[in-house]
MMTF fields as JSON, N, C-alpha, C and O atoms, coordinates in Angstrom:
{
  "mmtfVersion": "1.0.0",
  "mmtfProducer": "UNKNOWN",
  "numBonds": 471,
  "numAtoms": 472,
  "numGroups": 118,
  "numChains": 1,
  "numModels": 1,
  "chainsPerModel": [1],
  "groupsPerChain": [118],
  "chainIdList": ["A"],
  "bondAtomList": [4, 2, 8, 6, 12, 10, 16, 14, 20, 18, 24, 22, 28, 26, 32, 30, 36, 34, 40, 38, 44, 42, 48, 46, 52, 50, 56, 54, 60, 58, 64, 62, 68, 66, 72, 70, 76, 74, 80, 78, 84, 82, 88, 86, 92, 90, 96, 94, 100, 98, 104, 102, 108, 106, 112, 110, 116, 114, 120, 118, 124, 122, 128, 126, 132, 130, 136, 134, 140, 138, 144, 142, 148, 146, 152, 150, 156, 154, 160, 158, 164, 162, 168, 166, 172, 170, 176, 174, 180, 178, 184, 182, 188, 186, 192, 190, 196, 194, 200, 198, 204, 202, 208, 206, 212, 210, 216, 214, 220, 218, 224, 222, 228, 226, 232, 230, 236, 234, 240, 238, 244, 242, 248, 246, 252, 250, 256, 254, 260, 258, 264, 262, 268, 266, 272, 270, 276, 274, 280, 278, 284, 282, 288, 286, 292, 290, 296, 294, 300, 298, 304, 302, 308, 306, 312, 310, 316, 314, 320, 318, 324, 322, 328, 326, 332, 330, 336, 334, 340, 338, 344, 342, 348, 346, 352, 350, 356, 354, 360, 358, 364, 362, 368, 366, 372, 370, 376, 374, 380, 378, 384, 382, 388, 386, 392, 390, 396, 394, 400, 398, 404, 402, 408, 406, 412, 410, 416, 414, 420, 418, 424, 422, 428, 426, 432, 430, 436, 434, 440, 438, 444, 442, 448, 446, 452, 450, 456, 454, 460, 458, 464, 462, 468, 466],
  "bondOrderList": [1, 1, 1, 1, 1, 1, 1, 1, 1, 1, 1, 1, 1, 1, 1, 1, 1, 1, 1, 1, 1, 1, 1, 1, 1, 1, 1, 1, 1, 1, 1, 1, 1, 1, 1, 1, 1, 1, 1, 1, 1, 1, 1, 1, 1, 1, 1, 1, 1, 1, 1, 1, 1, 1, 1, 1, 1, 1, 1, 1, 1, 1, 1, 1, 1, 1, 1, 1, 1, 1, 1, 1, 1, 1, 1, 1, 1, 1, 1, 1, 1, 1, 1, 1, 1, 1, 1, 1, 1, 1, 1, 1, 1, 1, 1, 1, 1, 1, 1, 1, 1, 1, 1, 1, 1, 1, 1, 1, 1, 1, 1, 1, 1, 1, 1, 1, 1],
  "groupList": [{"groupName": "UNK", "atomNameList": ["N", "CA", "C", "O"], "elementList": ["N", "C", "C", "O"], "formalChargeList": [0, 0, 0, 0], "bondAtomList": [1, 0, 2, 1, 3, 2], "bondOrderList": [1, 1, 2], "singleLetterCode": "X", "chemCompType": "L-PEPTIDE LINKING"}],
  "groupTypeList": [0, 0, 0, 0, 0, 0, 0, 0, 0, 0, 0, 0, 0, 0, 0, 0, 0, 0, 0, 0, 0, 0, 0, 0, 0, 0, 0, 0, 0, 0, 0, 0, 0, 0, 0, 0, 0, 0, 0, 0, 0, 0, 0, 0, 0, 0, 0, 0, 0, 0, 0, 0, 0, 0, 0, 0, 0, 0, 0, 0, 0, 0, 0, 0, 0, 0, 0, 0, 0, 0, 0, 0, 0, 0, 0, 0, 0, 0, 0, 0, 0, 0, 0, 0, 0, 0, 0, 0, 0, 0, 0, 0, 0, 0, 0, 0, 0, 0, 0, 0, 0, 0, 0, 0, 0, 0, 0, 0, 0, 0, 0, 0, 0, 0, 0, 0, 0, 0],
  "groupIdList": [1, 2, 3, 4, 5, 6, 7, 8, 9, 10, 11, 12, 13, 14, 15, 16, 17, 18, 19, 20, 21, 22, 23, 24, 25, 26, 27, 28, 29, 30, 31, 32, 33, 34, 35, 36, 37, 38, 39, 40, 41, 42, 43, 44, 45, 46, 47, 48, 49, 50, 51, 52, 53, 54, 55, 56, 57, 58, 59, 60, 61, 62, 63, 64, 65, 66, 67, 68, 69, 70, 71, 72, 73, 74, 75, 76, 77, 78, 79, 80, 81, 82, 83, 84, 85, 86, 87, 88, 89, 90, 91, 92, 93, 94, 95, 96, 97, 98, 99, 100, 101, 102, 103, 104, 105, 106, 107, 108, 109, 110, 111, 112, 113, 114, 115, 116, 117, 118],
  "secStructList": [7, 7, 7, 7, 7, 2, 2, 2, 2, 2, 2, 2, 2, 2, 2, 2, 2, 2, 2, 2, 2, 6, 6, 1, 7, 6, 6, 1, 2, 2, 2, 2, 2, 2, 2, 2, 2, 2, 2, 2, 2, 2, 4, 4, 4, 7, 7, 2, 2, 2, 2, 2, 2, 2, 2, 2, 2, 2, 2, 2, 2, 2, 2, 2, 2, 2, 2, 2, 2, 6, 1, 1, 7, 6, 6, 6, 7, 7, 7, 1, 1, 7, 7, 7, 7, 2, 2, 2, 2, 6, 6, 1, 7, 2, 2, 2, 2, 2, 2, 2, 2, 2, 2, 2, 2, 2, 2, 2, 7, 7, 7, 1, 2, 2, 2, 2, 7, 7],
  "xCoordList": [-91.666, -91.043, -91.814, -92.015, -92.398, -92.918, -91.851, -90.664, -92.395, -91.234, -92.061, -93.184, -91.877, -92.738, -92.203, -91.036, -93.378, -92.734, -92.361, -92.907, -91.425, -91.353, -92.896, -93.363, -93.695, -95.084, -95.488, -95.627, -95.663, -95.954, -95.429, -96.002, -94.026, -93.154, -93.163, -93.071, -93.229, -93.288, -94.914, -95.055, -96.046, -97.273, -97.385, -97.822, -96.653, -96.715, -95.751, -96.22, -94.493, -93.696, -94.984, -95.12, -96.082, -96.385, -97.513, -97.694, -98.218, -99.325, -98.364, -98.543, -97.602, -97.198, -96.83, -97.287, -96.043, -95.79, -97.107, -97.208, -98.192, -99.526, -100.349, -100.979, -100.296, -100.3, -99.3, -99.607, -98.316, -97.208, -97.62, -97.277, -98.238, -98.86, -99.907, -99.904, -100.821, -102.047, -101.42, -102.117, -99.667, -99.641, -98.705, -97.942, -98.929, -97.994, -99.273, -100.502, -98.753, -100.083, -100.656, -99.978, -101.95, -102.944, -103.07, -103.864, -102.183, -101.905, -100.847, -100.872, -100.068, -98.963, -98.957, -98.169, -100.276, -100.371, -101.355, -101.456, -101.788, -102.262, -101.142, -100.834, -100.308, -99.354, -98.192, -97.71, -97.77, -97.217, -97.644, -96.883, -98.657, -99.537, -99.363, -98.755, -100.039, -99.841, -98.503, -98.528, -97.261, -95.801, -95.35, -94.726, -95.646, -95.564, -96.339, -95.905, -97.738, -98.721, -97.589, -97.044, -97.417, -96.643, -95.209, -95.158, -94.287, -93.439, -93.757, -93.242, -94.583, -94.535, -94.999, -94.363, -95.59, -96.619, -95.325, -95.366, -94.059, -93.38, -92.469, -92.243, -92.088, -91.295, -91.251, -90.448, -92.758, -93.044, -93.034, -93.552, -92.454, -91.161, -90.07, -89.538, -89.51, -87.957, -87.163, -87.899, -85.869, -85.081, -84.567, -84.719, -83.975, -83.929, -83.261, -83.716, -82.105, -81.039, -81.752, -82.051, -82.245, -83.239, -84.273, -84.342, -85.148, -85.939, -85.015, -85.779, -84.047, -82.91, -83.06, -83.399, -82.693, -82.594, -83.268, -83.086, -84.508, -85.795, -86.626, -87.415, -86.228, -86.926, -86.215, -86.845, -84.455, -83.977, -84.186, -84.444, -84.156, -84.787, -85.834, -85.758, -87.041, -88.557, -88.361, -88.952, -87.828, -87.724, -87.155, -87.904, -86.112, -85.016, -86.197, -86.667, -86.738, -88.005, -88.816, -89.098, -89.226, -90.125, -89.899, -90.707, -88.904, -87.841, -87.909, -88.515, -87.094, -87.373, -87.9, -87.596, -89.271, -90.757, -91.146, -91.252, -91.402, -91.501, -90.722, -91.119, -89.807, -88.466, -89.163, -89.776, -89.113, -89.823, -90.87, -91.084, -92.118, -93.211, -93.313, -94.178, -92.32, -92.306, -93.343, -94.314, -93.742, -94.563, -94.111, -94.972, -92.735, -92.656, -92.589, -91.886, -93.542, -93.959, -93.271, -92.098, -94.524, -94.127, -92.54, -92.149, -91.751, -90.359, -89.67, -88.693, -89.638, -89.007, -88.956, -88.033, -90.003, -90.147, -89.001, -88.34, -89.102, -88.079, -88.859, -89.793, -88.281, -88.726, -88.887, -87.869, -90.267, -90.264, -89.628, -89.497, -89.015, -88.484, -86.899, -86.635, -85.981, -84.356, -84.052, -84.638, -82.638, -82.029, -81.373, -81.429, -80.645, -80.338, -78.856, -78.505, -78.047, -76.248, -76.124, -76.818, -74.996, -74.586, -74.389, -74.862, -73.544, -72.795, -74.61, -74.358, -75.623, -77.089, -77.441, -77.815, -77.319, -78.191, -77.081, -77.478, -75.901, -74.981, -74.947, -74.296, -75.892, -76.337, -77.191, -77.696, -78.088, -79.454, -79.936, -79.761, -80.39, -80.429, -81.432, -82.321, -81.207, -81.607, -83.289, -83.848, -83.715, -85.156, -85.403, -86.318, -84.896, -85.002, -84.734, -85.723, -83.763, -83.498, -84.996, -85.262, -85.586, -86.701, -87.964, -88.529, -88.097, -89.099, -88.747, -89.712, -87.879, -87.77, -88.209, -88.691, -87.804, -88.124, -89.59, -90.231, -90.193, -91.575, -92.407, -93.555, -91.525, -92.292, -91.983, -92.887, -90.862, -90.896, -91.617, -91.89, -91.862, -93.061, -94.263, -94.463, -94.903, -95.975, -96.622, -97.729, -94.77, -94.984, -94.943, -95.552, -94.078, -94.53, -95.504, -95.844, -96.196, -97.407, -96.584, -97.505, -95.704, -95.153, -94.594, -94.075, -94.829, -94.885, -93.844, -93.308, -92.626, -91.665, -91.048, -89.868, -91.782, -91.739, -90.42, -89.241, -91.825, -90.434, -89.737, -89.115, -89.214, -88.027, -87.108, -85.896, -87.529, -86.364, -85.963, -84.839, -86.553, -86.457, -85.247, -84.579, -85.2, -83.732, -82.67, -81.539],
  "yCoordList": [-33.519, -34.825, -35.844, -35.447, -37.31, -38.162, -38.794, -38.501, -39.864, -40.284, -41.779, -41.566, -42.625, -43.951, -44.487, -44.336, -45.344, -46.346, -47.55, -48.062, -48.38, -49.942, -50.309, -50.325, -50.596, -51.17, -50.886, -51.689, -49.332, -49.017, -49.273, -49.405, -49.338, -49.559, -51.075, -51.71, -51.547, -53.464, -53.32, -53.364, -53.131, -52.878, -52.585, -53.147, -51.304, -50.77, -52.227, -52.788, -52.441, -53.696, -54.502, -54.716, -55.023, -56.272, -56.294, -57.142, -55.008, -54.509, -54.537, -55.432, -53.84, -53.703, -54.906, -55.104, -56.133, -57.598, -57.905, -58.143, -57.868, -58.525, -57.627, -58.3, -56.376, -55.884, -56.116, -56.107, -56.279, -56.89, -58.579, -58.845, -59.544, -60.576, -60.311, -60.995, -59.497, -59.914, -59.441, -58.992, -59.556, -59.319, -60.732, -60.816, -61.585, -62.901, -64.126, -64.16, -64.57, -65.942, -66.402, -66.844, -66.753, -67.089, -68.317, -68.345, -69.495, -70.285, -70.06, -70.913, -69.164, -69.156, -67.594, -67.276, -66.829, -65.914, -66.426, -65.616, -67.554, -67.898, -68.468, -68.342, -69.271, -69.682, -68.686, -68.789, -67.805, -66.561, -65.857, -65.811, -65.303, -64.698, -65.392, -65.033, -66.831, -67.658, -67.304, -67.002, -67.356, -67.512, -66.537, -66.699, -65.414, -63.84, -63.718, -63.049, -64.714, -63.913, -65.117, -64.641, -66.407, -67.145, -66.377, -66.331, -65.904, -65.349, -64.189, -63.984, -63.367, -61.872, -62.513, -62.119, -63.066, -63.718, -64.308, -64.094, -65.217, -65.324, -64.404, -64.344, -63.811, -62.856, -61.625, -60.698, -61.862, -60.82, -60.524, -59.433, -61.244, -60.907, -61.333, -62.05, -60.939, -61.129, -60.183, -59.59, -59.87, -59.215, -58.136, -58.36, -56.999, -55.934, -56.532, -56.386, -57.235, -57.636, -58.093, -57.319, -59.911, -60.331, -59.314, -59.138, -58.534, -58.154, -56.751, -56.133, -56.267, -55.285, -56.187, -55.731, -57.64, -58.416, -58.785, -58.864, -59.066, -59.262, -58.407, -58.672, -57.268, -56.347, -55.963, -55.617, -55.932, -55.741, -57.19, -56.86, -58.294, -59.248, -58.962, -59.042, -58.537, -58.516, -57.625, -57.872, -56.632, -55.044, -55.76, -56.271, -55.89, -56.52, -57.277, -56.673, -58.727, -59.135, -58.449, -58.795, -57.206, -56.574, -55.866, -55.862, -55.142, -54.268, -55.234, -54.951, -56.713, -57.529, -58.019, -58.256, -58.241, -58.281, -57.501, -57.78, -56.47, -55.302, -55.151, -55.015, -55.203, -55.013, -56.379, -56.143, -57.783, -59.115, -58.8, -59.049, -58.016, -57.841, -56.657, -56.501, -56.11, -54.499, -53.825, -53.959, -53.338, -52.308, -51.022, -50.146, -50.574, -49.323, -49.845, -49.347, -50.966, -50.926, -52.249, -52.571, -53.179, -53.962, -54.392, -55.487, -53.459, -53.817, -53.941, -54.643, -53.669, -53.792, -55.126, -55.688, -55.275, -57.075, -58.297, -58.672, -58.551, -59.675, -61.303, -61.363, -62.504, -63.619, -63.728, -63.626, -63.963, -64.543, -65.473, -66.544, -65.021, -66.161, -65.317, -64.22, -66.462, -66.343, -67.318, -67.719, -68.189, -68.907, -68.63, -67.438, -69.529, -69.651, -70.309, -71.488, -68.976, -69.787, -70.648, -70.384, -71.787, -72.491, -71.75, -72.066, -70.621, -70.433, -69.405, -68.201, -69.585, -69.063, -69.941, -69.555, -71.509, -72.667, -72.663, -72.735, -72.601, -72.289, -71.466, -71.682, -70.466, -69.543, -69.594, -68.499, -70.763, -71.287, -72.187, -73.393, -71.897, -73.169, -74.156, -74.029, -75.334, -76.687, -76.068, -75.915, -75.864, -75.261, -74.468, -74.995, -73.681, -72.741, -73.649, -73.693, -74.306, -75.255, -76.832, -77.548, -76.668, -77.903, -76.531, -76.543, -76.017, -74.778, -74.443, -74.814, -73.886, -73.904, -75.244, -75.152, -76.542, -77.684, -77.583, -77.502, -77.606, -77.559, -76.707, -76.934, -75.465, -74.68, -74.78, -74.269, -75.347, -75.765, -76.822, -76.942, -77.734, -79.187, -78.031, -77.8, -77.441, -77.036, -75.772, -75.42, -75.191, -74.721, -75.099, -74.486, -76.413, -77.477, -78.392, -78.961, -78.763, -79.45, -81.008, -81.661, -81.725, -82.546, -82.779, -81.881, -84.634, -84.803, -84.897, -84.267, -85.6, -85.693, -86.841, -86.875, -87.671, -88.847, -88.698, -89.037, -87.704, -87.497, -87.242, -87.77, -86.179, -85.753, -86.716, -86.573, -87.558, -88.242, -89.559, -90.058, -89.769, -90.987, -90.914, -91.81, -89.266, -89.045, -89.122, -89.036],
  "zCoordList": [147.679, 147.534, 148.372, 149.519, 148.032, 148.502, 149.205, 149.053, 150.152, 150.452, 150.729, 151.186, 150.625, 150.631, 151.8, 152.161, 152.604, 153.427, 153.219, 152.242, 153.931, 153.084, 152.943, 151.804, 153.995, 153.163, 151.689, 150.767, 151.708, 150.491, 149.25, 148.168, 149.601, 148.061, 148.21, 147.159, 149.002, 148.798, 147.859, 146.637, 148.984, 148.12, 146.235, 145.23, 146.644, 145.033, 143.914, 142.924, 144.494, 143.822, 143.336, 142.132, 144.398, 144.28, 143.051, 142.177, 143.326, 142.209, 140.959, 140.133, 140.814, 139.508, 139.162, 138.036, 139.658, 138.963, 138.251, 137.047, 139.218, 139.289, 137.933, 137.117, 137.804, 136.456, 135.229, 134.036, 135.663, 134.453, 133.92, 132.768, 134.615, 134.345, 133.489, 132.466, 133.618, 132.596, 131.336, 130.426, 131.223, 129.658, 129.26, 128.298, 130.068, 130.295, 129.49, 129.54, 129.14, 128.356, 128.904, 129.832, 129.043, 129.729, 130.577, 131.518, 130.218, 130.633, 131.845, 132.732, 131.945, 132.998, 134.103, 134.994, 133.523, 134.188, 136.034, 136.956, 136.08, 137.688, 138.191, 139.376, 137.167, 137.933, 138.344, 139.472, 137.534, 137.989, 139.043, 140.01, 139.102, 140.57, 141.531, 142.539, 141.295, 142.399, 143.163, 144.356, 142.384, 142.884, 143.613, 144.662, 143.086, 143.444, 145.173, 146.11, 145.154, 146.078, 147.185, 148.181, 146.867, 147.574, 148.44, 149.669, 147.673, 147.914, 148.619, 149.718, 148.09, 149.114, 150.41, 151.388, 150.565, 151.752, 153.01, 154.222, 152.11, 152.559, 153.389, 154.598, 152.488, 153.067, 153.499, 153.387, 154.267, 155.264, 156.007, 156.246, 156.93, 158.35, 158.243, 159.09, 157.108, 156.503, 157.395, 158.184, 157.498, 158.343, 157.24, 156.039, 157.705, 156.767, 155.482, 154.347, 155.81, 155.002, 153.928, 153.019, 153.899, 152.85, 152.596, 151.38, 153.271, 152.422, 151.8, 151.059, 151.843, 150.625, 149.159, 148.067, 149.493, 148.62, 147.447, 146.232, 148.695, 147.782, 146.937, 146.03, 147.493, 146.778, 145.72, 144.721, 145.693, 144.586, 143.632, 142.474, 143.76, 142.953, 141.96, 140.734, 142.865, 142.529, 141.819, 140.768, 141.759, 140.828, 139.835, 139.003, 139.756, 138.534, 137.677, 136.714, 138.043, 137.621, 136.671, 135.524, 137.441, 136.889, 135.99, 135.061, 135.941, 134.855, 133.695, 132.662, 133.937, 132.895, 131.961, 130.791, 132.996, 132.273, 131.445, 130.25, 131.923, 131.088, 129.742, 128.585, 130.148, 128.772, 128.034, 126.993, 128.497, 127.309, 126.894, 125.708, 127.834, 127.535, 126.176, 125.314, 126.382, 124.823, 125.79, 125.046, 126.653, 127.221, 126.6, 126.68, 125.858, 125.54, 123.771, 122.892, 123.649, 121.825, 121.21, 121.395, 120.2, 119.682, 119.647, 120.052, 119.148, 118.253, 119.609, 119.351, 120.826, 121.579, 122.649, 123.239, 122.607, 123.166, 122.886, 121.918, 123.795, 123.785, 124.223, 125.024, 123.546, 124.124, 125.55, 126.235, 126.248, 127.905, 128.244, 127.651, 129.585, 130.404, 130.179, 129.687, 130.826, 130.931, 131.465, 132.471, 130.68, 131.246, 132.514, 132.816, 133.514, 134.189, 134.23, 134.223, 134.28, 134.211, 135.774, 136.756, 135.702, 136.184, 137.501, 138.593, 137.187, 139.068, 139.258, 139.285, 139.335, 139.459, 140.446, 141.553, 140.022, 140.513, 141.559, 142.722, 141.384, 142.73, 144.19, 145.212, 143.861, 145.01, 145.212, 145.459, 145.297, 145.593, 146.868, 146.69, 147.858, 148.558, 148.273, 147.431, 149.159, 148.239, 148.116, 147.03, 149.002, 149.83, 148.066, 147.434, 147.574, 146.659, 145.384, 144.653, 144.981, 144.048, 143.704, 142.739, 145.191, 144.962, 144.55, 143.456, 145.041, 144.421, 143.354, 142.685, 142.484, 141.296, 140.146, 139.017, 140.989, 139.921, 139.777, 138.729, 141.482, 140.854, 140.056, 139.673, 139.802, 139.497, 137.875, 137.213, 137.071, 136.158, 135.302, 134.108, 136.739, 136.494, 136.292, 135.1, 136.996, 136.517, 135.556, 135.148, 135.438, 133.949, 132.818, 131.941, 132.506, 131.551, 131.671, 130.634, 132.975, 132.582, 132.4, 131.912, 132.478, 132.663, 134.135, 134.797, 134.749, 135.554, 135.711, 134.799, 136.762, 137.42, 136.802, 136.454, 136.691, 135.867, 134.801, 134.691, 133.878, 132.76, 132.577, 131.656, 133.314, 133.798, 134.36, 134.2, 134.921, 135.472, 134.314, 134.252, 133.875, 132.508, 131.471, 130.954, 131.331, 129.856, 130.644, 130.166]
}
């Protein structure tokens, strides 16, 4: 029986996102990495608690991906991405809620601008 240390299984988490991207569209796979290499980077002197958290996040993620991506065959793929219910944006802090906008500005490629105009 193996038994992994947190490094390793954070490590192994982070490779596998970073391999689950090069099946993400070409346009949003640096900005994906980018986010990923941002975040782990972050939360690397997290306290046990958040990083329980984070790592169940990042897994869930990845499970996801996988499942949109069809990795177990065409017919099984699902559309990328997932909405986001209401009580979601509710357990967010603001810090986390302004990181998400931007990260929507620069997955649409539309400035702030427009967004604020409708």
């Amino acid at each position: 029986m193996v038994v992994l240390t947190h490094v390793q299984r954070v490590r192994m988490l982070y490779k596998m996102i970073l391999r689950l991207h090069r099946g993400l569209p070409v346009e949003i796979q640096s900005l994906g990495n980018e986010y990923v290499h941002d975040e782990f980077r972050r939360h690397k002197t997290c306290n046990p608690t958040e990083s329980h958290i984070f790592l169940n996040e990042w897994t869930d993620y990845a499970l996801s991906l996988a499942k949109q991506l069809g990795l177990r065959g065409p017919k099984t793929s699902e559309p990328i991405g997932k909405s986001l219910k209401e009580e979601d944006f509710d357990k967010l802090r603001d810090e986390q809620l302004h990181q998400l906008y931007e990260l929507m500005v620069a997955a649409t490629g539309k400035s702030e601008n427009k967004f604020n105009k409708s």
